[in-house]
Backbone bond lengths (Angstrom), bond angles and torsions (degrees), N, CA, C in turn:
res aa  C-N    CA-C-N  psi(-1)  N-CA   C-N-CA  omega(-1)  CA-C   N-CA-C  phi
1 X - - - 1.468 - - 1.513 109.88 -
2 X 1.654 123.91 138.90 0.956 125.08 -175.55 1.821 97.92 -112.32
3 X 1.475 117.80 139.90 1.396 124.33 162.61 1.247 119.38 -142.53
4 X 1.797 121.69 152.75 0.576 119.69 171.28 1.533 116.17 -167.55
5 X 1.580 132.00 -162.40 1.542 135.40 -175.54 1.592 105.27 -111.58
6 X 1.245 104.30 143.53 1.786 107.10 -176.30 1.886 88.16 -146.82
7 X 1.671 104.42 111.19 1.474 123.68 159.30 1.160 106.45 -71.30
8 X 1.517 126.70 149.30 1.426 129.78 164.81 1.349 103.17 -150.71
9 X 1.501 114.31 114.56 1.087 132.67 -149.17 1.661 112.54 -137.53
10 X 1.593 124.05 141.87 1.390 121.22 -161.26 1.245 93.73 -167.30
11 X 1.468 94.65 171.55 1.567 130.85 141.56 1.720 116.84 -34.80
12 X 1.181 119.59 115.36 1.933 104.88 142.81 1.392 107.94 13.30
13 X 1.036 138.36 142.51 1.734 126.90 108.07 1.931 99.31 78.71
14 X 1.220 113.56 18.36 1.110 117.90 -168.04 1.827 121.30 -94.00
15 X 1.904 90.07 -14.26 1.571 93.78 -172.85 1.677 127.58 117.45
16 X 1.471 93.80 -14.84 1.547 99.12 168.93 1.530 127.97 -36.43
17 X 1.285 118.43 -64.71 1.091 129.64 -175.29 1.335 115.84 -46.20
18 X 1.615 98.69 -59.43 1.580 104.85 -170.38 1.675 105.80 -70.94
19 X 1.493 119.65 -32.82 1.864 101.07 164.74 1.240 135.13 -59.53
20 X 1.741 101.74 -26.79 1.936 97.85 162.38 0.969 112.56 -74.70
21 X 1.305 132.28 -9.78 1.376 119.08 -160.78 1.565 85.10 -97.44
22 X 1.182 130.59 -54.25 1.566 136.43 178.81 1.715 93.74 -23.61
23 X 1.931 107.33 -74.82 1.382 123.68 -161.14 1.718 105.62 -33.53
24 X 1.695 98.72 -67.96 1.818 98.37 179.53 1.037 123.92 -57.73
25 X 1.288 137.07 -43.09 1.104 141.57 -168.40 1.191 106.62 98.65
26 X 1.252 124.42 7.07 1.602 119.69 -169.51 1.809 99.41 -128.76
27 X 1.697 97.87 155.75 1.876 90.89 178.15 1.581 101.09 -79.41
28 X 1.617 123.33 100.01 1.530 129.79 -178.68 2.011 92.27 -73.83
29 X 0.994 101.75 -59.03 1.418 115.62 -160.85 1.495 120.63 -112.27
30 X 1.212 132.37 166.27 1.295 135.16 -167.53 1.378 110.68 -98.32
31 X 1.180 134.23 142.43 1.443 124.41 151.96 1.373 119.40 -132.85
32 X 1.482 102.62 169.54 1.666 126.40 178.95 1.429 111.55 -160.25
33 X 1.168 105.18 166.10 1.381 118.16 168.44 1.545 111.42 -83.81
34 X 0.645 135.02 -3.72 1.893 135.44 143.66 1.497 109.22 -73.66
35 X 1.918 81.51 125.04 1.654 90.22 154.47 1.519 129.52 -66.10
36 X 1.347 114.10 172.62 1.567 120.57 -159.56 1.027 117.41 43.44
37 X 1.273 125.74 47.16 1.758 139.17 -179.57 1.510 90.94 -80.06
38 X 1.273 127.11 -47.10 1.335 123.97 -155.34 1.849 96.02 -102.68
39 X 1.485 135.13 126.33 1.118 124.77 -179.27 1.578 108.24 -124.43
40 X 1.976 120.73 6.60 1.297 99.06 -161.68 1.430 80.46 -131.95
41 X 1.530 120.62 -175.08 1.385 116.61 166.51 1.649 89.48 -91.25
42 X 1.434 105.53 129.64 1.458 117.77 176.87 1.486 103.54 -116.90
43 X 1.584 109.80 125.86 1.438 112.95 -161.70 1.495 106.11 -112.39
44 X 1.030 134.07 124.19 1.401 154.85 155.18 1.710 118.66 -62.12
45 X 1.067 101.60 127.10 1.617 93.14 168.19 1.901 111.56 -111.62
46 X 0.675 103.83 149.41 1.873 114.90 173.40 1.208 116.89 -137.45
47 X 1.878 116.38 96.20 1.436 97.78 178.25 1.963 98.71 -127.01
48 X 1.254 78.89 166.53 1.613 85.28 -174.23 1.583 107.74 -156.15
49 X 1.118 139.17 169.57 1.392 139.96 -149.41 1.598 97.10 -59.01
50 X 0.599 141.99 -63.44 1.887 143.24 -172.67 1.468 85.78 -81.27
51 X 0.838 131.37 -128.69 1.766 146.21 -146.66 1.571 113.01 -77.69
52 X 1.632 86.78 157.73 1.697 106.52 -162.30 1.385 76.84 -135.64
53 X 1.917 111.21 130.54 1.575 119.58 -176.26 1.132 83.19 -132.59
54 X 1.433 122.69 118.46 1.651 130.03 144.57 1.412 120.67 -69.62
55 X 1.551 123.72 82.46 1.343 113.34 165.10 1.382 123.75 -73.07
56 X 1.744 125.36 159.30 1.077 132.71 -162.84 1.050 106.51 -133.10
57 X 1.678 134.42 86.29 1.360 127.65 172.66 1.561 121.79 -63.93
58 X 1.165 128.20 114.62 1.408 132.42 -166.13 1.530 102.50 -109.59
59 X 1.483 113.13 149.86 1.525 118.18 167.05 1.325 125.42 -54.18
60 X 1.395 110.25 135.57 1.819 105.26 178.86 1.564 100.57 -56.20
61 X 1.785 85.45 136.36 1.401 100.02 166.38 1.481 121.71 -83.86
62 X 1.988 109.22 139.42 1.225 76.24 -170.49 2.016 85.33 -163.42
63 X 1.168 139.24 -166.25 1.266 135.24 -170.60 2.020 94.73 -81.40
64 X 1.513 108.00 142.32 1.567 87.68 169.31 1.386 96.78 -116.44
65 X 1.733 88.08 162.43 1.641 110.76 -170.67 1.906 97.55 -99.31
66 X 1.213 100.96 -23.21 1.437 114.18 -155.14 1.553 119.18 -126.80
67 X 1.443 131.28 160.67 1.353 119.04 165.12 1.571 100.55 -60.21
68 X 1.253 135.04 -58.24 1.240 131.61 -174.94 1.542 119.35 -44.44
69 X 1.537 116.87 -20.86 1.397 117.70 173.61 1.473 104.68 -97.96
70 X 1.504 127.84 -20.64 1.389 113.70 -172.06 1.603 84.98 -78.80
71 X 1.303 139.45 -18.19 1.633 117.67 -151.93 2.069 91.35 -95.16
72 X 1.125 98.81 -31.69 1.228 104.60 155.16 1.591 139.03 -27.34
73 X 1.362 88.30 -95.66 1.579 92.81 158.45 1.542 126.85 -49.44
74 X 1.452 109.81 -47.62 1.650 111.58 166.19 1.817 122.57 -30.53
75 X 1.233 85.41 -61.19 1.428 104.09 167.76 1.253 129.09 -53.90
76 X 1.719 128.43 -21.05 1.166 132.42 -171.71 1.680 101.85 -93.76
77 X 1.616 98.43 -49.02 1.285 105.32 -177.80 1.430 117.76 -39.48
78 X 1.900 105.29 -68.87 1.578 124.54 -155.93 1.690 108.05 -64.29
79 X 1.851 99.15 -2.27 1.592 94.80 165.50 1.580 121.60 -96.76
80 X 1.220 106.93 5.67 1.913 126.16 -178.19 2.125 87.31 -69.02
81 X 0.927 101.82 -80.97 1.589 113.56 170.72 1.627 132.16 -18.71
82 X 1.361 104.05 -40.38 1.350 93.34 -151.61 1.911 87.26 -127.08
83 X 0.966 120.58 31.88 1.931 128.20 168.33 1.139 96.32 -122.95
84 X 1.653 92.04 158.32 1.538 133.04 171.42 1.384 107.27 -68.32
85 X 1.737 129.46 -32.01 1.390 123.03 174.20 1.344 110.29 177.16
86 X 1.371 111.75 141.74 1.014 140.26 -178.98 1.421 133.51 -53.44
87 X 1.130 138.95 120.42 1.575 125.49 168.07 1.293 105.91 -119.88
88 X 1.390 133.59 132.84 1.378 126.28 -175.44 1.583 83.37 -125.59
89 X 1.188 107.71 144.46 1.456 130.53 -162.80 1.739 103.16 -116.27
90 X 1.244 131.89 117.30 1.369 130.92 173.31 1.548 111.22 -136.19
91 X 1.002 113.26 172.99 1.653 122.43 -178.35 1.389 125.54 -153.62
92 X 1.891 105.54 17.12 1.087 108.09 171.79 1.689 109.84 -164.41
93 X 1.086 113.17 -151.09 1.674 138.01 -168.76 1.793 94.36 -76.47
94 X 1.001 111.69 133.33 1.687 113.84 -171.33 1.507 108.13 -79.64
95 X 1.879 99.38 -26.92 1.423 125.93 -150.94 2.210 101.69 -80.91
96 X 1.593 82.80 -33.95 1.481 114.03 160.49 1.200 134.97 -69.23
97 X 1.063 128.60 -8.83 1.281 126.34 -149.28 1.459 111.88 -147.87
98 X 1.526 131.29 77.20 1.515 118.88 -173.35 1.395 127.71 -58.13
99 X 1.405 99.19 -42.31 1.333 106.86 155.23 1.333 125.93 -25.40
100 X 1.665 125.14 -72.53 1.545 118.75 174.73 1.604 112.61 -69.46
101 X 1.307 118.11 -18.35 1.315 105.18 -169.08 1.962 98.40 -77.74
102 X 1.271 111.94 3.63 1.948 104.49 -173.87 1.196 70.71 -82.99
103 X 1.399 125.52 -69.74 1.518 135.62 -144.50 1.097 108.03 -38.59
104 X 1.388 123.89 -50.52 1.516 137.35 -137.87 1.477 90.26 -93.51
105 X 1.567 135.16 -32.98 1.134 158.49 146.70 1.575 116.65 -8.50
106 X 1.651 92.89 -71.44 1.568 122.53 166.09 1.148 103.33 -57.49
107 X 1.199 135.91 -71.80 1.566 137.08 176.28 1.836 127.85 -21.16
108 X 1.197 84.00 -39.86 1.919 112.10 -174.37 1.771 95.62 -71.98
109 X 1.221 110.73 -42.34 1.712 105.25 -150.50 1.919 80.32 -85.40
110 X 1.095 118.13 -25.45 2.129 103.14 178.59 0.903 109.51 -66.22
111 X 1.501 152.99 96.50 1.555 140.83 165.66 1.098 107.00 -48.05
112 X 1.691 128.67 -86.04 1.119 146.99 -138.32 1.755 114.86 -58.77
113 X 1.473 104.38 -35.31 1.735 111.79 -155.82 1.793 96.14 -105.67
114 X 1.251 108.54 103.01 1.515 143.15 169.74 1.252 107.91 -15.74
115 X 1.127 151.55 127.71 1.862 153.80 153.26 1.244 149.24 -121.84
116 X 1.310 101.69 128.19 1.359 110.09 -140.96 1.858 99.13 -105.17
117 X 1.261 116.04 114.60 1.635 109.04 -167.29 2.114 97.24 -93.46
118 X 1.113 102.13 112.23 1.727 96.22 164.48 1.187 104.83 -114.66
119 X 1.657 105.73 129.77 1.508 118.60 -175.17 1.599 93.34 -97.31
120 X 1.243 104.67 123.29 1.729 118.88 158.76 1.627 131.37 -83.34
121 X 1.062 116.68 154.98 1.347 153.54 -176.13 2.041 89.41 58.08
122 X 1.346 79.55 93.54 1.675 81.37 176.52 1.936 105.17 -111.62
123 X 1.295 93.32 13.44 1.720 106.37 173.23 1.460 90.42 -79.30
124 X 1.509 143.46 -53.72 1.228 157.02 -120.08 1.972 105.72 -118.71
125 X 1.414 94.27 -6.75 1.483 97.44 -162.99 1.640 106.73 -115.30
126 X 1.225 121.44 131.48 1.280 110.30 175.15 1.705 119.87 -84.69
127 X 1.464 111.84 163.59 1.037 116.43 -160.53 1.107 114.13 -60.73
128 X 1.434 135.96 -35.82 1.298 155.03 163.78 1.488 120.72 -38.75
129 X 1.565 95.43 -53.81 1.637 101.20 -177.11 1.470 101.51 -83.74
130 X 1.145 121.04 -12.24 1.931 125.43 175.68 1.053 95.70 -50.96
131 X 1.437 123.49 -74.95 1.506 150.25 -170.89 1.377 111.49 -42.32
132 X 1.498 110.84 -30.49 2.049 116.12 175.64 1.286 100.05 -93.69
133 X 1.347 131.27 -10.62 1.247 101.55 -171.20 1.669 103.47 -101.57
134 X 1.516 114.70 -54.05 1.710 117.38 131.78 1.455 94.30 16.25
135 X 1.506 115.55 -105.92 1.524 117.54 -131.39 1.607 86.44 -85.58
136 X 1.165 140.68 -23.47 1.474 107.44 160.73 1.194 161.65 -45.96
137 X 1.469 78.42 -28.57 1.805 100.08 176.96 1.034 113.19 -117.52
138 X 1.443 117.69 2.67 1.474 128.14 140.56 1.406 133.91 -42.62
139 X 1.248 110.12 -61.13 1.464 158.28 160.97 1.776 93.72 -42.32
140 X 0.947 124.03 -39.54 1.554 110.91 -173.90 1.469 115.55 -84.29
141 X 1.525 112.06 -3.07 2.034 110.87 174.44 1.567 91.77 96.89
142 X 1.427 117.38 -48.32 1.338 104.95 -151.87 1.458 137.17 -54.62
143 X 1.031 97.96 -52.79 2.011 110.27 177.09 1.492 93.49 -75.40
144 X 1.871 88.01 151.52 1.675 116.59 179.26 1.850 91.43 -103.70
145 X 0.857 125.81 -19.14 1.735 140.37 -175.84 1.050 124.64 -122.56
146 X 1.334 155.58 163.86 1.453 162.47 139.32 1.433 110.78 -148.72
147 X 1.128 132.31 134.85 1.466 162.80 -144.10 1.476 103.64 -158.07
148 X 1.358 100.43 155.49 1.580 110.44 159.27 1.568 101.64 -132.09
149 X 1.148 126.84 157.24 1.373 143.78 175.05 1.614 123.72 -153.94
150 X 1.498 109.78 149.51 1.817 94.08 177.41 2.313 83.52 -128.39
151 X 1.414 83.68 112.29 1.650 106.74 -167.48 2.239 97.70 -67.62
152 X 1.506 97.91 -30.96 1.468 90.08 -175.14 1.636 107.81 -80.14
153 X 1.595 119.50 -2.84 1.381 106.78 -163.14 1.755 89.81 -127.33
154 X 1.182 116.05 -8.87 1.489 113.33 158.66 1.602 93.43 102.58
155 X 1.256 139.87 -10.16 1.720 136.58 -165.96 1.598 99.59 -101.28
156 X 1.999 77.84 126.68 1.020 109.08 174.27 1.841 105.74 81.87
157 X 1.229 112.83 -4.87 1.726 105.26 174.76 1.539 109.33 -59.37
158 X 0.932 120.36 -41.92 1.574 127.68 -177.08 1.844 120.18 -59.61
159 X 1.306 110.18 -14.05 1.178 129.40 144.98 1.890 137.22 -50.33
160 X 1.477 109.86 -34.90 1.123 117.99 -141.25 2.214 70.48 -96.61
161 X 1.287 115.27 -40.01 1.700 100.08 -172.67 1.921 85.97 -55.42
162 X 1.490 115.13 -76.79 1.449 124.69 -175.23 1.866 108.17 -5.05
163 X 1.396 122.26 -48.25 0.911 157.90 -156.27 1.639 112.35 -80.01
164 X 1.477 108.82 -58.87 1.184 136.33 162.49 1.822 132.99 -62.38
165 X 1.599 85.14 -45.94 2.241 88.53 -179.05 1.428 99.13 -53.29
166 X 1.519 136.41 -34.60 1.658 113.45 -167.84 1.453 120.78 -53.79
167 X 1.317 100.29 -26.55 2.192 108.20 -171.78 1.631 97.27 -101.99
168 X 1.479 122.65 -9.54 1.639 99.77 170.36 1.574 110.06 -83.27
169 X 1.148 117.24 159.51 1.451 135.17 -144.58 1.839 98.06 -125.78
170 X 1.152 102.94 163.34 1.838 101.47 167.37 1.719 110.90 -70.76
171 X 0.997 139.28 161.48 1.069 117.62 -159.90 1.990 102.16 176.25
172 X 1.101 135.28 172.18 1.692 126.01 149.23 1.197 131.10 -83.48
173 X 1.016 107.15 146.96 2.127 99.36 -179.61 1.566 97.34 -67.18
174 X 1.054 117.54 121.72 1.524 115.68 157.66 1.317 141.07 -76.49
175 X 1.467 100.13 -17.16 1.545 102.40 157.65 1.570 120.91 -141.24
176 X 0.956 123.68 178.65 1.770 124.00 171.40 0.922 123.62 -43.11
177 X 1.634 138.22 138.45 1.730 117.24 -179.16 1.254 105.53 -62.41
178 X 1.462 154.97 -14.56 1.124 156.60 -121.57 1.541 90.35 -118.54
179 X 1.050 132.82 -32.36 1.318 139.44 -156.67 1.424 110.37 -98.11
180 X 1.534 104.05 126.60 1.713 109.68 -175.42 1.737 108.84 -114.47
181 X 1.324 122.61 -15.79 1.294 111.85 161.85 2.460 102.60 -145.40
182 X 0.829 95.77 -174.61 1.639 114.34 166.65 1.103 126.54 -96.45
183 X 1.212 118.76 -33.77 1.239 145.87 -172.58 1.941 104.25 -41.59
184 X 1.346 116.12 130.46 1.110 108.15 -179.44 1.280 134.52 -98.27
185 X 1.256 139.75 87.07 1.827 156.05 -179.88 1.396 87.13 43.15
186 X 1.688 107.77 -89.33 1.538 113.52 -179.47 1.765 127.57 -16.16
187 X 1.005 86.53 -39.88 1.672 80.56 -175.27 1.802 104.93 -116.35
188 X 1.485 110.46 6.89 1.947 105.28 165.50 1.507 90.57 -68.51
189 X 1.661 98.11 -52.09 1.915 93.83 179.38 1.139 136.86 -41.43
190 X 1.142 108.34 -57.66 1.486 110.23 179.95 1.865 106.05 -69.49
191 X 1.147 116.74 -21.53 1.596 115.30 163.62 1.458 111.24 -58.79
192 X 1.430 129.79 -39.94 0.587 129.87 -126.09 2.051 88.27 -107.50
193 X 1.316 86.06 -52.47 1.839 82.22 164.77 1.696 133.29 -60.87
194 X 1.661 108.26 -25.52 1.191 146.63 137.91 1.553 104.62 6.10
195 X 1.683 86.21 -94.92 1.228 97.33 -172.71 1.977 116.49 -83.13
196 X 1.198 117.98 -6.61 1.493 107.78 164.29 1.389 105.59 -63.04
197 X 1.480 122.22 -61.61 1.603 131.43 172.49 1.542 96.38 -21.78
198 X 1.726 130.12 -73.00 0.837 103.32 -145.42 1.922 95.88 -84.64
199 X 0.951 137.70 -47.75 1.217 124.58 -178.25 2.170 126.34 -35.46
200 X 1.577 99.41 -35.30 1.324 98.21 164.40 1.267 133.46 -72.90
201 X 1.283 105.05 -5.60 1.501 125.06 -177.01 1.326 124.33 -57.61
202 X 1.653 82.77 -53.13 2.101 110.16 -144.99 1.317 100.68 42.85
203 X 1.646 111.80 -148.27 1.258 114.84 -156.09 1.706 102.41 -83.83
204 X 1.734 126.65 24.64 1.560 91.27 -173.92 1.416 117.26 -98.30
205 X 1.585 114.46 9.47 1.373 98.56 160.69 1.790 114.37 -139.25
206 X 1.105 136.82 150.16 1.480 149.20 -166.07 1.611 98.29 -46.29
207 X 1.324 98.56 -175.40 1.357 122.67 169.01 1.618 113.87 -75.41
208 X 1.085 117.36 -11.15 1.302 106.57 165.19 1.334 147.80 -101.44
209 X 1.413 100.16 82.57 1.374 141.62 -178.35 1.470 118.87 -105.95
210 X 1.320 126.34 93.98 1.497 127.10 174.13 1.514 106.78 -103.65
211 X 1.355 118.33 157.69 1.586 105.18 170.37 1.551 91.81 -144.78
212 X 1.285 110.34 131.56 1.616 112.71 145.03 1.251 128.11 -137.53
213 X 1.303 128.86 167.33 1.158 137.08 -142.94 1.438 104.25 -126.96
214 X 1.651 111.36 110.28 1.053 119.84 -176.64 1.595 128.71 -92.90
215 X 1.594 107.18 -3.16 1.418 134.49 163.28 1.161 134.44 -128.52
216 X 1.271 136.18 114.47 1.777 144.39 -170.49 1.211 110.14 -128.25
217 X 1.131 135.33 97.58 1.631 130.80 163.09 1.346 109.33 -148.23
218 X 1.368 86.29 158.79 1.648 111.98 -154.07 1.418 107.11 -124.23
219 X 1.389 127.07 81.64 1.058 137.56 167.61 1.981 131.06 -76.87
220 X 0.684 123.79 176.49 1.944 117.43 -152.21 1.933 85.13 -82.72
221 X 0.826 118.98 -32.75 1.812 110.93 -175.31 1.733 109.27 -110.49
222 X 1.585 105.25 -35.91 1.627 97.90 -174.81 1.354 93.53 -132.67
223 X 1.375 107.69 176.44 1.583 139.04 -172.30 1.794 106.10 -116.98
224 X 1.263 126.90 91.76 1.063 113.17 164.46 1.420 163.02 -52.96
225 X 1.009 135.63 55.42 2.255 133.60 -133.92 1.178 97.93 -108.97
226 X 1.589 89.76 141.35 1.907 86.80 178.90 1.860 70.53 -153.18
227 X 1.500 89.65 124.57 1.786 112.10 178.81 1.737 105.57 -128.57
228 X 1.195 96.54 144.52 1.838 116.05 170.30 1.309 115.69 -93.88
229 X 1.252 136.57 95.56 1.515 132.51 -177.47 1.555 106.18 -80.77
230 X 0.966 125.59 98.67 2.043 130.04 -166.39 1.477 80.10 -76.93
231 X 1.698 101.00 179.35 0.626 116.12 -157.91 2.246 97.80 -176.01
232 X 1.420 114.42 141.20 1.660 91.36 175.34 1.659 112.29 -107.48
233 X 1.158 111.14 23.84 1.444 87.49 -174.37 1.793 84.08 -148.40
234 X 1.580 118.29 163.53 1.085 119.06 177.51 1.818 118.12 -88.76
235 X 1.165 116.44 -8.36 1.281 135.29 -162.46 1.568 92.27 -92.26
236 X 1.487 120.97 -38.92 1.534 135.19 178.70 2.112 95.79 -63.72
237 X 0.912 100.80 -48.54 1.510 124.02 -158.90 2.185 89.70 -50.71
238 X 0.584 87.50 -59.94 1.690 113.69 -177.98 1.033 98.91 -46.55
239 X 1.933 131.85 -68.23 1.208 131.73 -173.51 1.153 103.29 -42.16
240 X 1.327 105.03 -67.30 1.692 120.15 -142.61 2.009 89.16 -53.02
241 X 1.110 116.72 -57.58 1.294 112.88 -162.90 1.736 105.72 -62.75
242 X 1.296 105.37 -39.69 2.075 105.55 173.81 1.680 89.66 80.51
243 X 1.253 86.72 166.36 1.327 131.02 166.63 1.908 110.84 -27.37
244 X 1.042 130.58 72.33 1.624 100.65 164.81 1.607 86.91 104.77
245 X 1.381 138.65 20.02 1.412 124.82 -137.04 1.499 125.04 22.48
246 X 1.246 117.93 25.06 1.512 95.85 -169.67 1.658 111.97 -87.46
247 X 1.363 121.67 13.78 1.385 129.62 150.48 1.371 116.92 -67.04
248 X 1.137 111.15 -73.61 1.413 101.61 165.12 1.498 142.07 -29.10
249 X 1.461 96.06 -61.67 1.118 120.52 -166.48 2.038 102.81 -49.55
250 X 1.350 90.95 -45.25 1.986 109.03 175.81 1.459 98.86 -59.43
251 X 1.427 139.55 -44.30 1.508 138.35 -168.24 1.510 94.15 -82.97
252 X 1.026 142.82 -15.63 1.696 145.92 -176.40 1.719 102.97 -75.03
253 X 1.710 95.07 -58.86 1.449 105.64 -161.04 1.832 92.78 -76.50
254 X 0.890 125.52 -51.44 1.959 122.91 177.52 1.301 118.08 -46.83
255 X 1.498 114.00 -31.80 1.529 107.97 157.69 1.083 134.85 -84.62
256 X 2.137 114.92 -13.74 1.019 82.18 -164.84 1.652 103.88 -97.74
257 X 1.309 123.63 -17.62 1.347 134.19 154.58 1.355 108.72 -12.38
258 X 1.771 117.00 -71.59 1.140 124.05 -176.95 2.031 110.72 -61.31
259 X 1.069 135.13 -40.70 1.013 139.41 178.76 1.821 115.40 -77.26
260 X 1.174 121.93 8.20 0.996 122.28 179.04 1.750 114.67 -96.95
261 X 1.236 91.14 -49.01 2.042 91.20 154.60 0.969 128.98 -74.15
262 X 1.359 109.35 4.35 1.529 99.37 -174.63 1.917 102.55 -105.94
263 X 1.140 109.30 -22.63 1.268 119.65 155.79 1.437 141.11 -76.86
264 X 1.374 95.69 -35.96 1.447 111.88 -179.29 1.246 131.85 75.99
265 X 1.198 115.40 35.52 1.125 139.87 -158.19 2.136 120.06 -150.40
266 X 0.950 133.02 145.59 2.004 127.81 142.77 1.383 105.18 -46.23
267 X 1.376 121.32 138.48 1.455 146.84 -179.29 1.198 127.38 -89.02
268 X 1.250 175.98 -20.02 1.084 138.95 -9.32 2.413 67.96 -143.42
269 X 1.207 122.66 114.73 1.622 98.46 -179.69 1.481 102.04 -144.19
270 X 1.400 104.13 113.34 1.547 114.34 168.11 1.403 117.11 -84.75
271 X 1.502 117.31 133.10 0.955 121.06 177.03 2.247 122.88 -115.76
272 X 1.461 104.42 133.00 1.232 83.47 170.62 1.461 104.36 -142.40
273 X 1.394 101.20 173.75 2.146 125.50 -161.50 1.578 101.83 -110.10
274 X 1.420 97.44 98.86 1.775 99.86 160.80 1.586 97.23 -123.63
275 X 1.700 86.84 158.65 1.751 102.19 169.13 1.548 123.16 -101.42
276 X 1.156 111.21 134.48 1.538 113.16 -163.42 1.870 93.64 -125.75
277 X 1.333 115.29 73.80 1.797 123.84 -166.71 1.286 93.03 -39.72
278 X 1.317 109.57 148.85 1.529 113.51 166.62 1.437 131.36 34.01
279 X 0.928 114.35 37.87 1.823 131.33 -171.81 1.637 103.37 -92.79
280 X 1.534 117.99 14.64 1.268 122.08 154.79 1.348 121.58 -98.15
281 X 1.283 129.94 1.20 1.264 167.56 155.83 1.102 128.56 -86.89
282 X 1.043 118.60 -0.32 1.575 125.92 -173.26 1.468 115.65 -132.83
283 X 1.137 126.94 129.76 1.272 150.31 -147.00 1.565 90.20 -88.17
284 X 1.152 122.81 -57.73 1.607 135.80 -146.24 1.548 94.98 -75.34
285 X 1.629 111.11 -56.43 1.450 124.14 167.01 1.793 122.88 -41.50
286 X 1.551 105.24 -50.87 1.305 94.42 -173.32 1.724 110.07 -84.95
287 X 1.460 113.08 -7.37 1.657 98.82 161.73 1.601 120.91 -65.19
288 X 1.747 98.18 -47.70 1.443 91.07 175.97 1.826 127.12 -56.63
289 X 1.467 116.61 -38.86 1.352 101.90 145.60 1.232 164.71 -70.35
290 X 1.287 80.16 -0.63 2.105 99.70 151.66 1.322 103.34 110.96
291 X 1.986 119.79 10.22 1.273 121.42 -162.24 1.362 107.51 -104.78
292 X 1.341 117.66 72.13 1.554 126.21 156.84 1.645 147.99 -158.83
293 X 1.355 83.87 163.80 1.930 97.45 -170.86 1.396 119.54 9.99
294 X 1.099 128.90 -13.82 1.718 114.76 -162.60 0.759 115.90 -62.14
295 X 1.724 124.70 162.13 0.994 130.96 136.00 1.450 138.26 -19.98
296 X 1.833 119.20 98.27 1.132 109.24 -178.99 1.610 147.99 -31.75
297 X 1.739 79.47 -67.34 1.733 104.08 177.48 1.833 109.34 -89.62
């Protein structure tokens, strides 16, 4: 048996999520079209008769405004270090893009740990500009690989393991074949309301949206959840709930649909809206939501 760690690392809003999720086949991680959708290292497993690949979806890297963005980025980084190999995820012109050019930056100073560049949405890209973006980041020494893939339409994802077995090593299975992430129920949930919050939203309220879940039980017919979707401002507080609750009430029913297979079970999940001001700023706040420093792997 061969095992090992696979970082996949980007831009914001670049596609991460939805290519692990492509890779497993399973929903590991959440997505949206908002950046900082993804805030934890969310780990994927992929095993198959020879090899077991622990991927690590990490937050787009990116400048922070906030403690919540430095723990962010922290987090994206301290997973460059400690894998078997790299995937740096892009979707455009390097020459374009400051964003990848820090990254790619970071990339240069790791000797040892192998990198693999997959350019995304290559459904969306013409052949021409494939070919410039290709030899640009070609042109920089760095990657041992380059691929193209379009992660929302699934082509060419099945490549990126193909891509990957040369740098996994002999190693132990670390988890069950049965098993597609680590991640523990408690917090798929609260991912999982996460991202309805932010999709019912659109743009009318910020990134500051935490949710946790102050009830979990698992009874012989239903699953009990009762989660707090915070929120920092009181004017936010209002949206989120709408008119009549019937904002809410739509972010209740979208999760719980989705959370019902994933349990296997009827849902029974109350949800409620408090404000926690500036709790992206706050040290004390982002432990209790599960947002810190550790050790990745």
């Amino acid at each position: 048996m061969k095992s090992g760690f696979a970082g996949i690392v980007g831009r914001p809003n670049v596609g991460k999520s939805t290519l692990l999720n492509a890779i497993i086949g399973e929903k590991v991680a959440i997505t949206s079209n908002k950046a900082q959708t993804t805030r934890n290292a969310i780990r994927g497993i992929y095993t198959d008769e020879e090899y077991q690949i622990i991927f690590i979806d990490t937050p787009g890297i990116h400048k922070p405004k906030n403690k919540l963005g430095s723990y962010l980025t922290n987090t994206a980084v301290s997973t460059l270090g400690e894998v078997d190999v790299i995937l740096f995820l892009t979707d455009g012109r390097l020459s374009e893009g400051p964003g990848d050019r820090y990254i790619t930056e970071m990339l240069r100073k790791i000797k040892k740990t192998p990198k693999i560049l997959v350019i995304n949405k290559i459904d969306l890209i013409e052949p021409d500009e494939y070919r410039e973006i290709y030899e640009e980041y070609d042109s920089t020494g760095i990657f041992d690989q380059i691929l193209g893939v379009s992660a929302l339409t699934g082509l060419n994802t099945d490549l990126c393991i193909d891509k990957i077995r040369p740098y996994i090593k002999e190693g132990p299975m670390y988890f069950p074949r049965e098993m597609f992430t680590d991640n523990p129920m408690r917090f798929l949930v609260s991912e999982i309301i996460r991202e309805k919050t932010l999709l019912y939203l659109n743009e009318e309220v910020p990134h500051g949206i935490a949710v946790e879940i102050e009830q979990y039980e698992e009874e012989e017919k239903c699953t009990n959840i009762s989660a707090v979707i915070y929120c920092e401002k009181n004017s936010h507080k209002g949206i989120i709930i709408g008119a009549h609750g019937k904002k809410l009430k739509g972010i209740g029913k979208a999760a719980r649909l989705e959370i019902e297979p994933l349990v296997g079970s009827k849902v029974y999940l109350e949800l409620w809206v408090k404000v926690k001001e500036n709790w992206r700023e706050s040290d004390a706040a982002l432990s209790n939501f599960g947002y810190r420093n550790d050790t990745v792997l």
